[in-house]
N, C-alpha and C positions, 0 to 999 in steps of 0.2 A: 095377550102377553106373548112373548116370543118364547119358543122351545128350542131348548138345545138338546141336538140329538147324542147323545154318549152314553160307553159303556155297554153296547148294544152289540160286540163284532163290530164298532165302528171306529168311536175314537173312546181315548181312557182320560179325563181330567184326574190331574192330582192337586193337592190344597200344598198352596207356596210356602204357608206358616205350618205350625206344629199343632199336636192335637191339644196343644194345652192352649193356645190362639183361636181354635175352633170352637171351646169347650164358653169361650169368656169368661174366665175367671173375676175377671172385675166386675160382671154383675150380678154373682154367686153372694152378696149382700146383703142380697131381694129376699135370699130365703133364709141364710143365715142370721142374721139379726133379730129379723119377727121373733123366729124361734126360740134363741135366746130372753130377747124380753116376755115374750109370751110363759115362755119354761119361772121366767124370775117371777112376775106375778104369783104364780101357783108356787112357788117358794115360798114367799110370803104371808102362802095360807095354810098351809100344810107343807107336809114332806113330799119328798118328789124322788121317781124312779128314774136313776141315772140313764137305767138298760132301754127304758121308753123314748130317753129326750134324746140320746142318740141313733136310735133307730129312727124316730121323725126325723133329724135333719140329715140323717143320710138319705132316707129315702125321699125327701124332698128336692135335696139337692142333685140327687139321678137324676129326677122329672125335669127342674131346672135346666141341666144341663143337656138332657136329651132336646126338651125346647127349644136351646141355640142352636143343634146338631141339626136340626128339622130346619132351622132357619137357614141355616147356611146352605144345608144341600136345595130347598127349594127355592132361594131365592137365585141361585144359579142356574136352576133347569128353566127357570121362568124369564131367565136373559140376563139378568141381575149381577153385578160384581162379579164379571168375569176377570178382571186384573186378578184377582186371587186364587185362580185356578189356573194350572197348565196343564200343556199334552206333554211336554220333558221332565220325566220322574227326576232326573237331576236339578234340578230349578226347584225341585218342591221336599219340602220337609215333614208334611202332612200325609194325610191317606188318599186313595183314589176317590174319585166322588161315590160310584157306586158302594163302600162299604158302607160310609156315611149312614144310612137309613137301619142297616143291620145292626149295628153298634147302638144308634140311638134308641130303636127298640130293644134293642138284651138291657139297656138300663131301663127304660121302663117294667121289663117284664121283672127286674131284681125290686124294683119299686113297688110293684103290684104283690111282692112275696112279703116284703116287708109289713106294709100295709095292711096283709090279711091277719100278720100276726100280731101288728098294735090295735086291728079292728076287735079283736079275741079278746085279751089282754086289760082293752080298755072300754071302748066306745065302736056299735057298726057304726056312727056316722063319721069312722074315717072313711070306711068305705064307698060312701058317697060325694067324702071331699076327696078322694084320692081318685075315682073315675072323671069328676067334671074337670080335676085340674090335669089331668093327661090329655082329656077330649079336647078340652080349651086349649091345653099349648100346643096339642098339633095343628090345631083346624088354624091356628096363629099365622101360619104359615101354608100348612096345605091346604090342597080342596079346589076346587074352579073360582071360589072367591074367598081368599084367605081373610081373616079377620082384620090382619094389619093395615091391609088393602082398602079396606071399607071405610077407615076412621077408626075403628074398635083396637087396635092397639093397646093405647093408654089405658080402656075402661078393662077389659081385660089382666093386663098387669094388677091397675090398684085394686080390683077384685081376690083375685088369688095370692098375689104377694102383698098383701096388706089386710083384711079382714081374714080370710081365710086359714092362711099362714098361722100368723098370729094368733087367732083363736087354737084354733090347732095345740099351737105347742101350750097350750095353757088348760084345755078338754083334757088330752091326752091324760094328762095329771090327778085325773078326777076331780075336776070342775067343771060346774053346770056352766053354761054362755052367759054371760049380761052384760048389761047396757057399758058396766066399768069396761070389760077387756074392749068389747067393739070400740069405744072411743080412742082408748090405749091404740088399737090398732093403725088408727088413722094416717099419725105421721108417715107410718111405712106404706100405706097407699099412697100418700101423697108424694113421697120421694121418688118410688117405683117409675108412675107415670109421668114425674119432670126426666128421670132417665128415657124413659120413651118417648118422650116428646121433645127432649132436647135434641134424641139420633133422627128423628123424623123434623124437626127444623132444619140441621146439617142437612140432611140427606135432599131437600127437596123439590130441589132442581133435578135433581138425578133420578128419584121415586115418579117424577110427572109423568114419566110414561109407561109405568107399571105400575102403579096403584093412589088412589088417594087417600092420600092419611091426611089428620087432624087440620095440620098446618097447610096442607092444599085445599082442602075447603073451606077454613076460616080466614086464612090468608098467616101469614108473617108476623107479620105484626100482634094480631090477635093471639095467637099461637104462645108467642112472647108473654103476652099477658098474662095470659093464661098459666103458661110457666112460672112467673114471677106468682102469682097467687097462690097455685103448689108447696112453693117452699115456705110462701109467707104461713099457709095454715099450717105446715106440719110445725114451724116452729110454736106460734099462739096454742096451737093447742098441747103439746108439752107444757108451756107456760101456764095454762088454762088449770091441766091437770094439777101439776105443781102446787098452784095456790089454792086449789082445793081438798085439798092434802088425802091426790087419788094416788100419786106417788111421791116417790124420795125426793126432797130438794138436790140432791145428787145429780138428780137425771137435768137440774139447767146446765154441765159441762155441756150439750149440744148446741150452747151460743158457740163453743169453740169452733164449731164447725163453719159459722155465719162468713170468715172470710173468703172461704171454697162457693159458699152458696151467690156471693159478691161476684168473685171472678168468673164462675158460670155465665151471669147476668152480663157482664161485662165483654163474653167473648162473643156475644150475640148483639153488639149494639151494632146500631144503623152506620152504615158505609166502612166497616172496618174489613181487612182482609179477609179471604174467604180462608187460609191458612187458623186465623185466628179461630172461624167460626169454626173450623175440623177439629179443634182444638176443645170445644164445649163438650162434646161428650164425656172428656177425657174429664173434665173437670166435673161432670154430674156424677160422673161412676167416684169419683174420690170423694166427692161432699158426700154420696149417699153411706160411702164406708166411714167417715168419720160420724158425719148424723148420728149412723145404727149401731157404731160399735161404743159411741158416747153415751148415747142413750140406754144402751144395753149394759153399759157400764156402772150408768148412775143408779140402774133401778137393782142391779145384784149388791153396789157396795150401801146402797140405802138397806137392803136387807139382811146384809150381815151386820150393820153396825145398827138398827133398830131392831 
């Protein structure tokens, strides 16, 4: 991979967008949702501690967010999406790259304070879920062979932003794990990793010379497939749950979301503009906000009104 030398007494990059474009807010979702449906579950069984479910998603949503912050800065030292960085602090509306890395660890280390006091509180194994899911979203990006790099991307994502998450905000609560939440979890795995592998199809003319992810070693097409079966099981299995009456029939409002999950599919078909296909992301990041706030909807108004 290529190095850029900066910040060094040499040269200063600054980020062209804001820090709220660094931060990606449109895939803050990933953690927001789980949470929520996770917290609703444990609703449903007991009472629930406001001061807990808010302390999980903010300290969640640090790690989240520190994650993108690791990304951007290292995908730039490593040669990566230089259009988004300049040496003219007037062109740019962002921070210099060098703060980048300090900022993303002071959110970690307010996550790591949080976490000690829900591990007290409630349960040490946040303790354990709050280390591997820091380790894993740096090593995401950093290290001599990032994880994104390798193909592990996507399994990463629906690991920590879909079982782990999700259980999470439902332990937290004082509930044991079982088979019910882990199933519940699934859709949000499943959403997570079409958002990763939708930016890793965009990207992968452009990723071929720094790293191979999913859709460079199975090809395009496959890649597709593969996406298409994603959204196909997070929806069945809502549907699944539903008629097993593991949750609200409330929670089917996430067909609503099926024409977002269409047009994604759509912006990735064979021979169309490459503009169109820059365009998929934008659409997975919306279908996963509509999926997760649908679904997070159905299963709290199934529980206030049963």
């Amino acid at each position: 991979m290529t190095q850029i030398a900066m910040d060094h007494g040499q040269v200063r990059y600054y980020y062209r967008s804001s820090w709220l474009q660094l931060v990606r807010p449109m895939t803050l979702t990933g953690t927001l949702t789980p949470v929520l449906v996770g917290t609703g579950i444990a609703a449903s069984k007991g009472p629930i501690q406001i001061d807990v479910f808010f302390a999980l998603l903010f300290a969640a949503l640090l790690i989240q967010s520190a994650t993108n912050l690791f990304n951007d800065y290292y995908d730039f030292r490593n040669g990566q999406d230089q259009d988004k960085w300049t040496l003219n602090p007037s062109d740019a509306h962002g921070p210099s790259h060098t703060i980048v890395p300090y900022v993303a660890s002071s959110m970690l280390g307010i996550a790591i304070i949080i976490g000690a006091w829900l591990a007290f509180t409630s349960s040490f194994w946040v303790i354990l879920a709050g280390i591997l899911g820091i380790t894993f979203g740096y090593l995401y990006s950093a290290g001599p062979r990032p994880l994104c790099s390798i193909g592990l991307g996507e399994t990463v994502a629906f690991i920590f932003l879909g079982p782990v998450i999700t259980i999470l905000g439902y332990s937290v609560q004082g509930h044991a794990v079982d088979t019910q939440i882990a199933v519940i979890s699934l859709p949000f795995a499943m959403l997570i990793s079409s958002m990763i592998l939708t930016n890793n199809i965009r990207d992968l003319e452009k990723d071929s010379a720094f790293r191979k992810t999913l859709p460079a070693i199975l090809g395009r097409a496959t890649a597709i497939n593969i996406l298409v079966t994603l959204l196909s099981i997070a929806y069945l299995t809502v549907l699944g749950l539903v008629l097993y009456n593991v949750i609200a029939w409330q929670s089917l409002a996430v067909i609503l979301a099926l024409p977002l999950a269409f047009r994604l599919r759509w912006s990735l078909r064979r021979g169309d503009k490459r503009s169109e296909e820059i365009k998929g992301m934008k659409w997975a990041a919306w279908h996963h906000w509509a999926f997760g706030l649908l679904f997070s909807c159905g299963v709290w108004i199934g529980f206030f009104i049963n």
